[in-house]
Structures are given as C-alpha cells and as structure tokens.
C-alpha positions, 0 to 999 in steps of 0.5 A: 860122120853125117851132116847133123839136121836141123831137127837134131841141132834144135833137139841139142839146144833144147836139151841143152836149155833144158839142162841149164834150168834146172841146173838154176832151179836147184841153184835158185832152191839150195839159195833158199835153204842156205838163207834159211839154215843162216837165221839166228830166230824165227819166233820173231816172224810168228810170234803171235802164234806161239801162246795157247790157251783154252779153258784152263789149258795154257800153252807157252811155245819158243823155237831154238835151233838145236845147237841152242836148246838145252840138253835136258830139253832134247834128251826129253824130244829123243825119249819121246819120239822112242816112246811115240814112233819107236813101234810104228818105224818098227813095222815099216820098211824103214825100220827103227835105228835109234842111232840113226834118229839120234843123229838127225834129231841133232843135225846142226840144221835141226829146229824144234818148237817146244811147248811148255805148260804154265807150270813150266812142264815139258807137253810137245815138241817138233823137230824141223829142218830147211833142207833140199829133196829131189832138186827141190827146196823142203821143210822137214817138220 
C-alpha cells in the first residue's frame, strides 16, 4: 500500500463530513414528520380559515385525522376520488389500483379536510399526510 497524500486524506474527510450532514438533515426531517404524525388537532393552528362564505354559498370545513373521521365520511372521499381521477390514473404510467388508493387514503398518518355545506352536505374534501421523500421532510396534500 502507498502513502495516502494529503489531497486524498482531505478528499476523506470532506466525504466523511459530508456523509455526517446529511445523515443529520434527514435526522433533523424525519424529527419534523415524527412531531407532526403526533398532533392530535391542527383546526386550532388555522381556524379562521376553515368557514367560507360568498353570496348564498356557505362553506363550514374541520380536520380529522383519518383514525378519527367517520366511515360514511371516508367511504363518500374514496367514492369521490374513483369518480374524479379514476380516469386520469388511467392514462398515466401509474395507472389506476383501487386497492392501492384505498389503502393510502386510510394510512394512519392520512389527514382530510372536509367541507361541508350549511345544510350539512357533503361538497369536498383533501387528503394529507406528513411524510419524508427523497431525504426530505413533505406534505403530501
């Protein structure tokens, strides 16, 4: 074995340093989504934005986590989502698995914000999640 030169010492340690970042930077992330998978309410930290209303439209809206909402409440978000993206999955690459959806819609980590009209109907809803890609700390909405 030859003697390591300076350049290829410092070359290590640099790679080395390196490594160490970001191995803290996804620590640091997966810290952040671990925090927020814990929180038991978010309506508190946005409230004020959770009512719409304009002319005769009035729009009440409330987050749950999806352990917490109400079957009806989900089997109507699965319906939906079939009956608005079914088609569009279908001419991607990704293609349509309704298995698939079902299962990521009821992750335990899985939000929806719901909105409902003043007669109590049914009118929206979107799916969220806290989650880390690529190394990095996402909200999947």
């Amino acid at each position: 074995m030859g003697k390591k030169t300076v350049a290829s010492v410092n070359k290590s340690k640099e790679k080395r340093q390196a490594r160490k970042l970001e191995q803290r930077r996804i620590a640091d992330g997966m810290s952040y989504v671990t925090s927020a998978n814990k929180l038991k309410e978010l309506a508190p930290l946005c409230k004020e934005l959770l009512v719409y209303r304009n002319n005769d439209l009035e729009i009440d809206m409330y987050i749950q986590k999806v352990t917490e909402l109400d079957k009806k409440v989900l089997d109507w978000a699965i319906d939906l989502t079939e009956r608005n993206m079914k088609y569009l999955y279908e001419t991607c690459a990704w293609g349509w698995n309704k298995d698939d959806k079902v299962e990521q819609m009821m992750d335990d980590s899985a939000w929806y914000l719901i909105a409902k009209d003043k007669n109590n109907k049914l009118q929206a809803f979107s799916h969220f999640r806290f989650d880390m890609d690529f190394g990095d700390p996402v909200l999947y909405w």
